[in-house]
PyMOL CGO cylinders between C-alpha atoms (Angstrom):
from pymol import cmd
from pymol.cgo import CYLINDER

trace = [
    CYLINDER, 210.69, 14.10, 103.39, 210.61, 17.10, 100.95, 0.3, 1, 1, 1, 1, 1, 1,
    CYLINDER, 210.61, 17.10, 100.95, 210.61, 16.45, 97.21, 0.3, 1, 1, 1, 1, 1, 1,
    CYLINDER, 210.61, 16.45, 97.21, 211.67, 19.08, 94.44, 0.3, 1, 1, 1, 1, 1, 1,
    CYLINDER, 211.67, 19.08, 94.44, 211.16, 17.98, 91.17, 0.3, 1, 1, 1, 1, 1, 1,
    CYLINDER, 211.16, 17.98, 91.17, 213.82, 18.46, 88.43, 0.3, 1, 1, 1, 1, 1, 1,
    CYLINDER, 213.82, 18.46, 88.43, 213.53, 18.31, 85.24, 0.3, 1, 1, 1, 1, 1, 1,
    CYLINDER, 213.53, 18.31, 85.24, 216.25, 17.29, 82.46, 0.3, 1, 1, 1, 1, 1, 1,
    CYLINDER, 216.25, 17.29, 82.46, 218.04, 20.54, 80.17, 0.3, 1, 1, 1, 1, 1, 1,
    CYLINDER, 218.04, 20.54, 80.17, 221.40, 19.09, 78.72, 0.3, 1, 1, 1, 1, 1, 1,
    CYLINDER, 221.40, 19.09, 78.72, 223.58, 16.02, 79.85, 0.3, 1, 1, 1, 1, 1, 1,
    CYLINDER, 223.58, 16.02, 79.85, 226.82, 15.10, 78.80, 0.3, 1, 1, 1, 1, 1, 1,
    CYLINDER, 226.82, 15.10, 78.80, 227.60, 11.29, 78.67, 0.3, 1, 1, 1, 1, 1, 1,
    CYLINDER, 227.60, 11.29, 78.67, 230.72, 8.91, 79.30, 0.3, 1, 1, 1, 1, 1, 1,
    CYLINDER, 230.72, 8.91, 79.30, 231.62, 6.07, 79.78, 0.3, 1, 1, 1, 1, 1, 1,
    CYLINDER, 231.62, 6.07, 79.78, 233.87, 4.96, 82.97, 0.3, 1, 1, 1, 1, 1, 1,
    CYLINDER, 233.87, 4.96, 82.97, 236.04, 2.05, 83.78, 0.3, 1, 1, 1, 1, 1, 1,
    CYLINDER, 236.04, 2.05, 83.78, 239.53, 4.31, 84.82, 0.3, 1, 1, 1, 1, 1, 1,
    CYLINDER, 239.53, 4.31, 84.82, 238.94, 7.56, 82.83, 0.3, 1, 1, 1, 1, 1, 1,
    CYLINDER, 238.94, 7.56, 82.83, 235.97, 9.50, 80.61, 0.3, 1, 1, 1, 1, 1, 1,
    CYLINDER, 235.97, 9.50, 80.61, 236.00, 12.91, 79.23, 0.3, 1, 1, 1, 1, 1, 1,
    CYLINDER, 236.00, 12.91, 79.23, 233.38, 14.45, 77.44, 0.3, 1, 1, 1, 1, 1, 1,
    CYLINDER, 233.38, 14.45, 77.44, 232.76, 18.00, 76.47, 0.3, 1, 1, 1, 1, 1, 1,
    CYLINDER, 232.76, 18.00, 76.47, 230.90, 20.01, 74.89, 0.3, 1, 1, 1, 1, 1, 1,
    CYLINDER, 230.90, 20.01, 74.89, 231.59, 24.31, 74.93, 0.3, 1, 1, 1, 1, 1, 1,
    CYLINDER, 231.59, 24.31, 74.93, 229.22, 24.78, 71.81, 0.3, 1, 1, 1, 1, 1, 1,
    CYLINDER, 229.22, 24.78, 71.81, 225.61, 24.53, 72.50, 0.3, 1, 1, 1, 1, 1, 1,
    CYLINDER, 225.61, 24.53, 72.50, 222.23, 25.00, 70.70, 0.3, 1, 1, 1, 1, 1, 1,
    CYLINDER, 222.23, 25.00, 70.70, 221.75, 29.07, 71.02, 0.3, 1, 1, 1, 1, 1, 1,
    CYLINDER, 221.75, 29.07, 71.02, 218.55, 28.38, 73.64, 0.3, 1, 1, 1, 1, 1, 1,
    CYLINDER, 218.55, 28.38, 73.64, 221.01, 26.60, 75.63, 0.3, 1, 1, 1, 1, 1, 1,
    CYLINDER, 221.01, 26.60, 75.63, 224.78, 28.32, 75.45, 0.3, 1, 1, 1, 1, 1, 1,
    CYLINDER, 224.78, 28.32, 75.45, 225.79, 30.40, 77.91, 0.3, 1, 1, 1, 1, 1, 1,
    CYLINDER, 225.79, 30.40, 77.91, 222.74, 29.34, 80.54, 0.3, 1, 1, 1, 1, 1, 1,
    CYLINDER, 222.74, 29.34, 80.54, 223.61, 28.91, 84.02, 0.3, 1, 1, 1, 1, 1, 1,
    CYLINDER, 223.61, 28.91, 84.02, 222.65, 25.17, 83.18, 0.3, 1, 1, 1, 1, 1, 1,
    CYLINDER, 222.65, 25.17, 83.18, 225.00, 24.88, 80.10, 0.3, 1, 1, 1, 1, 1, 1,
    CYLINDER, 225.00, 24.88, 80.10, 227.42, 21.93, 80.81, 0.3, 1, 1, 1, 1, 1, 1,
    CYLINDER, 227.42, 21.93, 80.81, 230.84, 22.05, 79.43, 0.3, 1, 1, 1, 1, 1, 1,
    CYLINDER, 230.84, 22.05, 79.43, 233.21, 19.10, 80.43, 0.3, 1, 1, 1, 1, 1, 1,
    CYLINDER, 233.21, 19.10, 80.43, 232.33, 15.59, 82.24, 0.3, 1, 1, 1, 1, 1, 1,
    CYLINDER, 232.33, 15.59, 82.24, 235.34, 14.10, 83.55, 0.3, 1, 1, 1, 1, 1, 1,
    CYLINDER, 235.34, 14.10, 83.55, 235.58, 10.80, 85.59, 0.3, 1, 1, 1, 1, 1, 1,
    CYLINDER, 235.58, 10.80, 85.59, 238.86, 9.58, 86.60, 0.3, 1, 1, 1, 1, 1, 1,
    CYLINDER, 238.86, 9.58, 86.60, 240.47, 7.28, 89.36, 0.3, 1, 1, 1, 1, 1, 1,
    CYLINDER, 240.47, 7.28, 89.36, 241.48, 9.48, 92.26, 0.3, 1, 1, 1, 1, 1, 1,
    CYLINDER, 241.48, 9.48, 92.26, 245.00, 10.13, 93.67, 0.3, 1, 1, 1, 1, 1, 1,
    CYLINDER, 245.00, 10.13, 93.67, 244.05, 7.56, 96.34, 0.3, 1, 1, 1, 1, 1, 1,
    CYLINDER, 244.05, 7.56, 96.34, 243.12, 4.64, 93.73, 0.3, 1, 1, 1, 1, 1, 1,
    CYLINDER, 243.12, 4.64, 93.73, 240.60, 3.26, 96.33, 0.3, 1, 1, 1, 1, 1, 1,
    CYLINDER, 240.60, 3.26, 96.33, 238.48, 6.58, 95.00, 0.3, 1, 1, 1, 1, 1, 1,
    CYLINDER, 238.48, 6.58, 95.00, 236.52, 7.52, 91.69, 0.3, 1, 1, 1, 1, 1, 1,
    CYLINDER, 236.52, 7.52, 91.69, 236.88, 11.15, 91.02, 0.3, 1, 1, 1, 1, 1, 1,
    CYLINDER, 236.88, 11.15, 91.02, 233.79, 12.59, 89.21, 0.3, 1, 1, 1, 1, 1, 1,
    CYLINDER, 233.79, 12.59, 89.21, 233.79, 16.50, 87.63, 0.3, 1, 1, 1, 1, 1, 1,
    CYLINDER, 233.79, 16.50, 87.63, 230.75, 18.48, 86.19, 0.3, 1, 1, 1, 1, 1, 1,
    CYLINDER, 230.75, 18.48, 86.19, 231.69, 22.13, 84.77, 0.3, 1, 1, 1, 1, 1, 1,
    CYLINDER, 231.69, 22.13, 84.77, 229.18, 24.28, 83.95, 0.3, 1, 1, 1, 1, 1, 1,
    CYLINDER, 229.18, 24.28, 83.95, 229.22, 27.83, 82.55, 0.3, 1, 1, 1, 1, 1, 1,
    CYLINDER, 229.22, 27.83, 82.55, 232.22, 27.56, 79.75, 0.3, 1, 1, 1, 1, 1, 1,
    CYLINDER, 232.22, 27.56, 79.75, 234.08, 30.66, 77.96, 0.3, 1, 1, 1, 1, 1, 1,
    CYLINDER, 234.08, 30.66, 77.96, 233.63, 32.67, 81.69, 0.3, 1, 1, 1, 1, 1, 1,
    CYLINDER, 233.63, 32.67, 81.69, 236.19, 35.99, 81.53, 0.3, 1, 1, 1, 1, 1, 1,
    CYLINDER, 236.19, 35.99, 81.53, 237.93, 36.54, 84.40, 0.3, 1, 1, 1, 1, 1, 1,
    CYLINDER, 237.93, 36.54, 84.40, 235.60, 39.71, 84.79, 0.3, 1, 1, 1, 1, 1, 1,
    CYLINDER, 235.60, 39.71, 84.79, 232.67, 37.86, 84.31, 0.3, 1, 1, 1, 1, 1, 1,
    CYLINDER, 232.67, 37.86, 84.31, 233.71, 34.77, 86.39, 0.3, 1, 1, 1, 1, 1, 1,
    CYLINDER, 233.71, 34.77, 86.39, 233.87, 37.35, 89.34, 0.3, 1, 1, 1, 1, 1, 1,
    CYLINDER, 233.87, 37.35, 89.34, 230.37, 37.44, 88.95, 0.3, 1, 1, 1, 1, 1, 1,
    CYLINDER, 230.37, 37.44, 88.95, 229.42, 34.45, 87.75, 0.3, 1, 1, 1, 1, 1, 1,
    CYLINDER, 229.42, 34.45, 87.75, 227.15, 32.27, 90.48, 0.3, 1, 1, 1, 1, 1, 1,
    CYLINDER, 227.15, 32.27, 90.48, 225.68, 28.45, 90.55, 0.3, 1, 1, 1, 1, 1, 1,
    CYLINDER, 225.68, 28.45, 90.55, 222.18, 28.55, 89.32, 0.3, 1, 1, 1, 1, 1, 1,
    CYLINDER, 222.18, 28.55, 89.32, 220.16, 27.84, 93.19, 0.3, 1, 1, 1, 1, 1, 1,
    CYLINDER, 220.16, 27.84, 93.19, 217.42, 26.25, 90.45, 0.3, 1, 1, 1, 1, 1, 1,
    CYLINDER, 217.42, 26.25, 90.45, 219.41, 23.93, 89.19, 0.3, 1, 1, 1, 1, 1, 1,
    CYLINDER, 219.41, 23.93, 89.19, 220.59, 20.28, 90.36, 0.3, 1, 1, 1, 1, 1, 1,
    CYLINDER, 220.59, 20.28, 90.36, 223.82, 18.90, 89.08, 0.3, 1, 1, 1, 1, 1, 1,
    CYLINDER, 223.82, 18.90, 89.08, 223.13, 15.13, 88.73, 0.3, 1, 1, 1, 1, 1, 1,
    CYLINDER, 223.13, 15.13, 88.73, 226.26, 12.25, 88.49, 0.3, 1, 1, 1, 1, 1, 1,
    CYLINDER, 226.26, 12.25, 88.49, 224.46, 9.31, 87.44, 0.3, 1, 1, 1, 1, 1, 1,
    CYLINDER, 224.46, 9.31, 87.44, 226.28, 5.68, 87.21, 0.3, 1, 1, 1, 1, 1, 1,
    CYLINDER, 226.28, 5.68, 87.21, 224.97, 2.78, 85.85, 0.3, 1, 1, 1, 1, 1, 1,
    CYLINDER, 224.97, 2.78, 85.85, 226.69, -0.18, 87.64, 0.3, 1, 1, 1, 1, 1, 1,
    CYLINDER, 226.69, -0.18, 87.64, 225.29, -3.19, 85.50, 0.3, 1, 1, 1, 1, 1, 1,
    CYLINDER, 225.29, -3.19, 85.50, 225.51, -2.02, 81.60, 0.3, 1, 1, 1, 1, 1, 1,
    CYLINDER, 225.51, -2.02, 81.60, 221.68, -1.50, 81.08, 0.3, 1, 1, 1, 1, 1, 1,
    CYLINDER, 221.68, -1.50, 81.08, 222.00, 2.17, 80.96, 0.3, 1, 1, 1, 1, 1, 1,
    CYLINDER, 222.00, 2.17, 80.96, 219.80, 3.34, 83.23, 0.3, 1, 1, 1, 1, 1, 1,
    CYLINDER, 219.80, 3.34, 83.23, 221.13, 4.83, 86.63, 0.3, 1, 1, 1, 1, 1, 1,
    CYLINDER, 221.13, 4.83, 86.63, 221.43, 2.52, 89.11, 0.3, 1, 1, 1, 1, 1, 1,
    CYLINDER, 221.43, 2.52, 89.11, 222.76, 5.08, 91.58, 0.3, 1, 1, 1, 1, 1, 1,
    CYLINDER, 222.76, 5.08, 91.58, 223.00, 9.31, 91.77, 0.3, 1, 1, 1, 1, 1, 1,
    CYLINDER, 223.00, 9.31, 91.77, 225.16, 11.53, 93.19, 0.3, 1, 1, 1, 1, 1, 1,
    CYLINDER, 225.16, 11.53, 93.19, 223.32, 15.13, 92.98, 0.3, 1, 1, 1, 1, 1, 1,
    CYLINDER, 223.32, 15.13, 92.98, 224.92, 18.49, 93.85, 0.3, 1, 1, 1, 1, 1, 1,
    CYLINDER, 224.92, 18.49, 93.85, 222.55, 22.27, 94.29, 0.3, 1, 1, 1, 1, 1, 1,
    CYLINDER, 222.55, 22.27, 94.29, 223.56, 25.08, 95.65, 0.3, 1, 1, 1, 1, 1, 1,
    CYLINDER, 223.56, 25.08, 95.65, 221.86, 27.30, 98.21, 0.3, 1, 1, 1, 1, 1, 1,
    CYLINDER, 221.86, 27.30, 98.21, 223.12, 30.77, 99.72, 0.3, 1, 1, 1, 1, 1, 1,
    CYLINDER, 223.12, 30.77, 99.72, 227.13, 29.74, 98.69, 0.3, 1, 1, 1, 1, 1, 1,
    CYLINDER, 227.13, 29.74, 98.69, 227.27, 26.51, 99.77, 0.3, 1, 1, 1, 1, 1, 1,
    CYLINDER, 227.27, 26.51, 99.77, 226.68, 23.75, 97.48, 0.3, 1, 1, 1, 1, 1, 1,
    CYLINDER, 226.68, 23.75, 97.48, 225.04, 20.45, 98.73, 0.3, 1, 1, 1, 1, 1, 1,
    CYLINDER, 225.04, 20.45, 98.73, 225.56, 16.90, 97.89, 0.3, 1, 1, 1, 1, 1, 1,
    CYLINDER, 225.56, 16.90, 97.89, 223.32, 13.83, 98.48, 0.3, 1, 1, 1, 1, 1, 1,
    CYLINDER, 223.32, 13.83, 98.48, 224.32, 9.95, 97.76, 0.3, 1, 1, 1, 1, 1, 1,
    CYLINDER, 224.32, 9.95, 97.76, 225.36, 8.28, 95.96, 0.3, 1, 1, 1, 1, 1, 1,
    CYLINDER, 225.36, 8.28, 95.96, 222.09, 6.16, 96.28, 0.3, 1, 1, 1, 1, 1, 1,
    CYLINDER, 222.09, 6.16, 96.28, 219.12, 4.56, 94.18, 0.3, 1, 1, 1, 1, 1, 1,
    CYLINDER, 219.12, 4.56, 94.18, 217.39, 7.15, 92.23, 0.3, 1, 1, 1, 1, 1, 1,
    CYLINDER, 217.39, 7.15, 92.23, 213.68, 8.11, 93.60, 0.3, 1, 1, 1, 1, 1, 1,
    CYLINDER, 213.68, 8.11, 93.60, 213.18, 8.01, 89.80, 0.3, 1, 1, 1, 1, 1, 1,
    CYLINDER, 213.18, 8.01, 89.80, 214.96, 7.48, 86.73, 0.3, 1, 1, 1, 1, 1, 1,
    CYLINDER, 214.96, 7.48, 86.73, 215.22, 9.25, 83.53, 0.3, 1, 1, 1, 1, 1, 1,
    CYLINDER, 215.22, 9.25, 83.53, 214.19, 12.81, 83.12, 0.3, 1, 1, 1, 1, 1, 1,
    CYLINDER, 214.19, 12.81, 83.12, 212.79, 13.95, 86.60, 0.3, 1, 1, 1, 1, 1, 1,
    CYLINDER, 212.79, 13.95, 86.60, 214.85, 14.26, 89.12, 0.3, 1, 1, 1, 1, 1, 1,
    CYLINDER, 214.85, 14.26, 89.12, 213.80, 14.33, 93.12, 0.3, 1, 1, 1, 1, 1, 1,
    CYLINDER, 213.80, 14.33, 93.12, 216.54, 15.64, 95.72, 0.3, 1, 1, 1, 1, 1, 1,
    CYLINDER, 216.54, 15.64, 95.72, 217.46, 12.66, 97.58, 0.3, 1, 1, 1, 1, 1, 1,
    CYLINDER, 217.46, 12.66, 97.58, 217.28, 14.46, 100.87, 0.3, 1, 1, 1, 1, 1, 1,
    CYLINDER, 217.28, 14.46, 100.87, 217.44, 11.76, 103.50, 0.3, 1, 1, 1, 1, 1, 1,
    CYLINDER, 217.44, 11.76, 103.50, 220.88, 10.66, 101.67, 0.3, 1, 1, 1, 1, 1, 1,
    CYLINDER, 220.88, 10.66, 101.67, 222.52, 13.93, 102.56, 0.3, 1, 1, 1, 1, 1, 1,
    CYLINDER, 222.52, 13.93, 102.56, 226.22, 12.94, 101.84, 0.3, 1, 1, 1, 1, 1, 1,
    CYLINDER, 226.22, 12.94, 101.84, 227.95, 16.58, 102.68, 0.3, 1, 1, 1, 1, 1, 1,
    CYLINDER, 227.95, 16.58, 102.68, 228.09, 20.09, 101.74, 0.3, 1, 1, 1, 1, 1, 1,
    CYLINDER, 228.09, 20.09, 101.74, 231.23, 22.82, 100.70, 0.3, 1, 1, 1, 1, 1, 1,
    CYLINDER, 231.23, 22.82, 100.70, 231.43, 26.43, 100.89, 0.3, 1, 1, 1, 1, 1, 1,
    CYLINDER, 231.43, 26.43, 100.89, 231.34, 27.58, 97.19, 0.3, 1, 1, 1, 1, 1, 1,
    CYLINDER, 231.34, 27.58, 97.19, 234.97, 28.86, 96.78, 0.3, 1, 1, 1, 1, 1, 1,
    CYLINDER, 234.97, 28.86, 96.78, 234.84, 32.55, 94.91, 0.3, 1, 1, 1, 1, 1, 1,
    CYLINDER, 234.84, 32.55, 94.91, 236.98, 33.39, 92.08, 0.3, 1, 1, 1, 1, 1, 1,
    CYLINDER, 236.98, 33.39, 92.08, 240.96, 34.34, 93.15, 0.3, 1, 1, 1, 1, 1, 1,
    CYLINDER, 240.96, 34.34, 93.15, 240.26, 32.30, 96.60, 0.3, 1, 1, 1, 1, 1, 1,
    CYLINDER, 240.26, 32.30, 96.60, 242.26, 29.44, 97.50, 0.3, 1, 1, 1, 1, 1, 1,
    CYLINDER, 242.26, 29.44, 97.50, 240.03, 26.16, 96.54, 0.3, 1, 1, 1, 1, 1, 1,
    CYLINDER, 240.03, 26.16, 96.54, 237.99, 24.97, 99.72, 0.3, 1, 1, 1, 1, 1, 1,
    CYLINDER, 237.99, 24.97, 99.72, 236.98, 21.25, 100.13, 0.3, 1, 1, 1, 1, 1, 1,
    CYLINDER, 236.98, 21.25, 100.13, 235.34, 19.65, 102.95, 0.3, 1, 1, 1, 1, 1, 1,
    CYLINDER, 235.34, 19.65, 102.95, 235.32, 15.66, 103.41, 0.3, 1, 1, 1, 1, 1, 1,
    CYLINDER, 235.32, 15.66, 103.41, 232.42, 14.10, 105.01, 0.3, 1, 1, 1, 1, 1, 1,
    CYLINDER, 232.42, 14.10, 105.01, 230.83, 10.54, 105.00, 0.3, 1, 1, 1, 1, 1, 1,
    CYLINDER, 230.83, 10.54, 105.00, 234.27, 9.11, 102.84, 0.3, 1, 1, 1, 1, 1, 1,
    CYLINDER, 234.27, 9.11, 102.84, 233.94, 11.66, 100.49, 0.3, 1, 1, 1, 1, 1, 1,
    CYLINDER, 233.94, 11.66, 100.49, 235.51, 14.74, 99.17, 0.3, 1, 1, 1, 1, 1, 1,
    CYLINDER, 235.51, 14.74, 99.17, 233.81, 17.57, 97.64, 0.3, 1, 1, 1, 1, 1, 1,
    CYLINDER, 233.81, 17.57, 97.64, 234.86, 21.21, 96.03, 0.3, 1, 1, 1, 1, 1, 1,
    CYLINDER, 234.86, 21.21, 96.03, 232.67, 23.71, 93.95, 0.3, 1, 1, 1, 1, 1, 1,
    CYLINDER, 232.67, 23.71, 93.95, 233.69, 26.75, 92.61, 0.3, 1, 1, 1, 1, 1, 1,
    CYLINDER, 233.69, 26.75, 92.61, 235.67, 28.36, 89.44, 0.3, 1, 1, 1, 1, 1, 1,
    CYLINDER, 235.67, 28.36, 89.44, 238.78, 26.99, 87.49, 0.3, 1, 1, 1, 1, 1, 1,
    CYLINDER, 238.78, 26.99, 87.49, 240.70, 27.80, 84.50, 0.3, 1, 1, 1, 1, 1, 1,
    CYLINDER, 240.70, 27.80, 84.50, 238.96, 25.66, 81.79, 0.3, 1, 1, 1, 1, 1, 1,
    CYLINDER, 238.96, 25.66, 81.79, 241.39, 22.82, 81.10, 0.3, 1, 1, 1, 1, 1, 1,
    CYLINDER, 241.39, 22.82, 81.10, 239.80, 22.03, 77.77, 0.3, 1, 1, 1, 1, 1, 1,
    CYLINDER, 239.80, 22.03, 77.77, 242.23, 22.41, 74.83, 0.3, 1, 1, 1, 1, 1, 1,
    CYLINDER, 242.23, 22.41, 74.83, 240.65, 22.80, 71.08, 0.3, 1, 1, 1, 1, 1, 1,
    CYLINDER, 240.65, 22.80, 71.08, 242.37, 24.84, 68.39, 0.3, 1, 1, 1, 1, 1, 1,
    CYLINDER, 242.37, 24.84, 68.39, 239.45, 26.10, 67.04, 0.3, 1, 1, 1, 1, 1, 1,
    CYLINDER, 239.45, 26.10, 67.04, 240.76, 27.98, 64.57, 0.3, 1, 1, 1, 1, 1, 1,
    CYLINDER, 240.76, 27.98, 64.57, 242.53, 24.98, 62.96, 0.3, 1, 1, 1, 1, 1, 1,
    CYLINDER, 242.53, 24.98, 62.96, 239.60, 23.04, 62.63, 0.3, 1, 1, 1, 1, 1, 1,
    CYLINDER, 239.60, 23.04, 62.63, 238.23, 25.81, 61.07, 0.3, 1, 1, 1, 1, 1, 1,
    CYLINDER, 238.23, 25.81, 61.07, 240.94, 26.01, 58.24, 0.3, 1, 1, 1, 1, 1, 1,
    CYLINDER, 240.94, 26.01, 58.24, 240.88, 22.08, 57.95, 0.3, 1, 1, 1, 1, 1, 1,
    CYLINDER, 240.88, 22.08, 57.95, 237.00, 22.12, 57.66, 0.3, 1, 1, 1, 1, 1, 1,
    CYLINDER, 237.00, 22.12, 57.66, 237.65, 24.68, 54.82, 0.3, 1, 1, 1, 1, 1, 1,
    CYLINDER, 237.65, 24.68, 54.82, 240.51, 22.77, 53.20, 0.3, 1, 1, 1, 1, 1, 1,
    CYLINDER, 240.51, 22.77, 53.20, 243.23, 25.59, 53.94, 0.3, 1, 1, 1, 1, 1, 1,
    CYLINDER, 243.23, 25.59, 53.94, 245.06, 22.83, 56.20, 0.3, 1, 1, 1, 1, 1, 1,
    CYLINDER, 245.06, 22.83, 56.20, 245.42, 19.39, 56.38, 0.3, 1, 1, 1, 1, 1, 1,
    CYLINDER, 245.42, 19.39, 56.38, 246.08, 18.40, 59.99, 0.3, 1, 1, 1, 1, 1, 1,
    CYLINDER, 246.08, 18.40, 59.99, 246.61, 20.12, 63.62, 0.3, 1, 1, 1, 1, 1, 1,
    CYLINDER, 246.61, 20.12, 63.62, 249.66, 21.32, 64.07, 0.3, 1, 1, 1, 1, 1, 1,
    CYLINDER, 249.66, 21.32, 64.07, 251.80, 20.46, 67.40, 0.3, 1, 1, 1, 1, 1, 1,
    CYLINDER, 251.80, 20.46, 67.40, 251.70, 22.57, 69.45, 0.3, 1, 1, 1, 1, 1, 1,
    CYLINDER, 251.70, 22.57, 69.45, 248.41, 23.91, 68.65, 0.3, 1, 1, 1, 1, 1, 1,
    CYLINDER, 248.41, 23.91, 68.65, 246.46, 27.60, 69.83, 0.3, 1, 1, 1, 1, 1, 1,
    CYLINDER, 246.46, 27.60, 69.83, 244.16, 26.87, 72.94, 0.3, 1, 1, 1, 1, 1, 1,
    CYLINDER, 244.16, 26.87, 72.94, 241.14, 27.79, 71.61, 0.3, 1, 1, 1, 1, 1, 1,
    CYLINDER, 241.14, 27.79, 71.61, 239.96, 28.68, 75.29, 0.3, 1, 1, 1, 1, 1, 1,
    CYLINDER, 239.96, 28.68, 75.29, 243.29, 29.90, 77.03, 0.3, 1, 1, 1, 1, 1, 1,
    CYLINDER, 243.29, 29.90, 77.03, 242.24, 32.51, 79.40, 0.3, 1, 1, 1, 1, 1, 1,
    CYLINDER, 242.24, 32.51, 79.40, 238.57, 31.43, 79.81, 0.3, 1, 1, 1, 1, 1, 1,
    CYLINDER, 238.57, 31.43, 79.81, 237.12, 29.87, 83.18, 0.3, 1, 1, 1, 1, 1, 1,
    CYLINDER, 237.12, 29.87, 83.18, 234.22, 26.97, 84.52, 0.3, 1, 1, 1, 1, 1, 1,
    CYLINDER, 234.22, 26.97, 84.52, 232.18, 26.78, 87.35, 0.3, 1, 1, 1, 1, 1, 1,
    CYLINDER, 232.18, 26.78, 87.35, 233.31, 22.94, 88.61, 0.3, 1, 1, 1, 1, 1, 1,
    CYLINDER, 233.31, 22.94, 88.61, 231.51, 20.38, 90.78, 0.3, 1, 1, 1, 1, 1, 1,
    CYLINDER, 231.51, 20.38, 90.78, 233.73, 17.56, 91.86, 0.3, 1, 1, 1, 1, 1, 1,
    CYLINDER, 233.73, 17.56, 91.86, 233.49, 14.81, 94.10, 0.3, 1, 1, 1, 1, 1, 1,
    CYLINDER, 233.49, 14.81, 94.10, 235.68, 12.11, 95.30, 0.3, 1, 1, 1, 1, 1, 1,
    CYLINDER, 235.68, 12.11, 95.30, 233.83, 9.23, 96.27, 0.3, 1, 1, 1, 1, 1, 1,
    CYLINDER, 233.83, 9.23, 96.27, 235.50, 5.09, 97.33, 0.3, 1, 1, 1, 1, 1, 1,
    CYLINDER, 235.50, 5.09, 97.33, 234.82, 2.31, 94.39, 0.3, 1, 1, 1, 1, 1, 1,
    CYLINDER, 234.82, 2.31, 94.39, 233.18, 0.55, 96.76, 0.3, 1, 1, 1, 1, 1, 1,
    CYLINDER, 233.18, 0.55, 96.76, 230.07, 3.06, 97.06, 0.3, 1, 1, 1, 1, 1, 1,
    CYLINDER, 230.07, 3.06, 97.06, 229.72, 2.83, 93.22, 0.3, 1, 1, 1, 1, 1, 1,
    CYLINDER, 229.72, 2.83, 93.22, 230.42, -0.36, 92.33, 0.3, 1, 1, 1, 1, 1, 1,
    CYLINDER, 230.42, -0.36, 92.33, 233.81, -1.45, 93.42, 0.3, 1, 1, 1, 1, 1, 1,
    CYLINDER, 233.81, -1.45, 93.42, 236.20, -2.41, 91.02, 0.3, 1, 1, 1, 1, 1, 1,
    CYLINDER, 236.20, -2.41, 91.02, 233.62, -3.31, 88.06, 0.3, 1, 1, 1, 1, 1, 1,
    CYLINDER, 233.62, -3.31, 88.06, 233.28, -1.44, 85.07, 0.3, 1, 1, 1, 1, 1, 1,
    CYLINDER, 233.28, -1.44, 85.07, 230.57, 1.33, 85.27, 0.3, 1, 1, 1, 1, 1, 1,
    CYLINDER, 230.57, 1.33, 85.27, 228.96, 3.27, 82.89, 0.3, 1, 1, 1, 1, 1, 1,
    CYLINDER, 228.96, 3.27, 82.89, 228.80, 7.12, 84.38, 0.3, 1, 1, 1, 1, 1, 1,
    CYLINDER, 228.80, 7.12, 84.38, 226.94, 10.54, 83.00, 0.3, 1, 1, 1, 1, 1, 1,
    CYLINDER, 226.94, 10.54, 83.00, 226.22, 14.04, 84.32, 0.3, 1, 1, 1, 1, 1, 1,
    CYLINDER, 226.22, 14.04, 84.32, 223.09, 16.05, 83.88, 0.3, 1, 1, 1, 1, 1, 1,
    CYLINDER, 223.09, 16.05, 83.88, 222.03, 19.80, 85.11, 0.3, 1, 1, 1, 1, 1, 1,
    CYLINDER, 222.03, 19.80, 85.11, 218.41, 19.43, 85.39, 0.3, 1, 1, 1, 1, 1, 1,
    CYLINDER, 218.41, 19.43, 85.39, 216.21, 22.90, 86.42, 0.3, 1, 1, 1, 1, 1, 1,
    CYLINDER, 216.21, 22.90, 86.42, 213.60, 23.02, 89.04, 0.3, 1, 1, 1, 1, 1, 1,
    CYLINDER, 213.60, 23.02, 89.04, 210.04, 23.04, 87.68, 0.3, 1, 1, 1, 1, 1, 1,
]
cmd.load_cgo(trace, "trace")
């Protein structure tokens, strides 16, 4: 079996019985704007409520020029990890990397290792997707149970940014309703995949995290 080593560069963390957001646009400067640089962690019972649907974006504030060219980083591996029995430590992975525009997904299964490193759990293949390019109809393949889909979307974070601003500096007192999306207009490179309960714990409450985590 081949191993490649990952190591750990940001991670986002929820926690998931039906639904989990967590973002995070805003980074330390060595970090924003790297092909690594999560954004959003979402985990949310599928349209088929037999399913857990689990989202990784990567790459926030993308113009549409620069979505155009924006790629998934072939060095990095997009790890889903979900802790199944409240100890907080993953109990099972679902990882996603991308080679020559197609991404690849293998689990979910028992980590080779847990905590920073990262191995590609290669004889747990679980399925693969073309890598759908910017203005192309979204592709998804299902294999093995599960769905799968990588490629760009319109960011579907909302912040008024600069409200918080004027509320940080005492010029306001609350957000107003509507508000100004902060981020209309910009895009994400997503990762999603649509897995059955029962291959991630069934109907218990799990805890549930992403991580990007760069080849060494």
């Amino acid at each position: 079996m081949k191993k490649t080593k990952f190591l750990i560069a940001a991670a986002i963390i929820g926690v998931s019985s039906i639904v989990a957001i967590a973002a995070d646009h805003i980074d330390a400067p060595a970090v924003t704007g790297g092909t690594n640089d999560i954004t959003d962690f979402y985990a949310f019972q599928g349209q088929n409520t037999s399913n857990l649907v689990l989202v990784a974006n990567v790459q926030g504030l993308l113009s549409p020029s620069s979505t155009a060219n924006a790629t998934f980083d072939e060095n990095t591996l997009i790890e889903f990890n979900i802790d199944t029995n409240n100890d907080n430590v993953e109990d099972l992975v679902i990882q996603a990397t991308p080679r020559n525009g197609i991404m690849y997904f293998f689990g979910p299964a028992a980590p080779l290792q847990t905590g920073l490193d990262s191995t590609i759990l290669t004889n747990d293949a679980a399925g693969s997707v073309e890598i759908t390019a910017y203005g192309q109809n979204a592709i998804t393949a299902t294999e093995n149970g599960m769905q799968f889909f990588a490629g760009p979307r319109d960011d579907p974070f909302f912040f008024d940014s600069g409200q918080y601003n004027a509320i940080i500096d005492g010029m306001a007192t609350s957000f107003n309703n509507p508000g100004n999306d902060s981020f209309a207009g910009t895009n994400v490179l997503s990762v999603v995949v649509e897995v059955p309960k029962s291959l991630v714990g069934g109907s218990g409450t799990i805890n549930t995290w992403v991580e990007s985590k760069r080849r060494q």
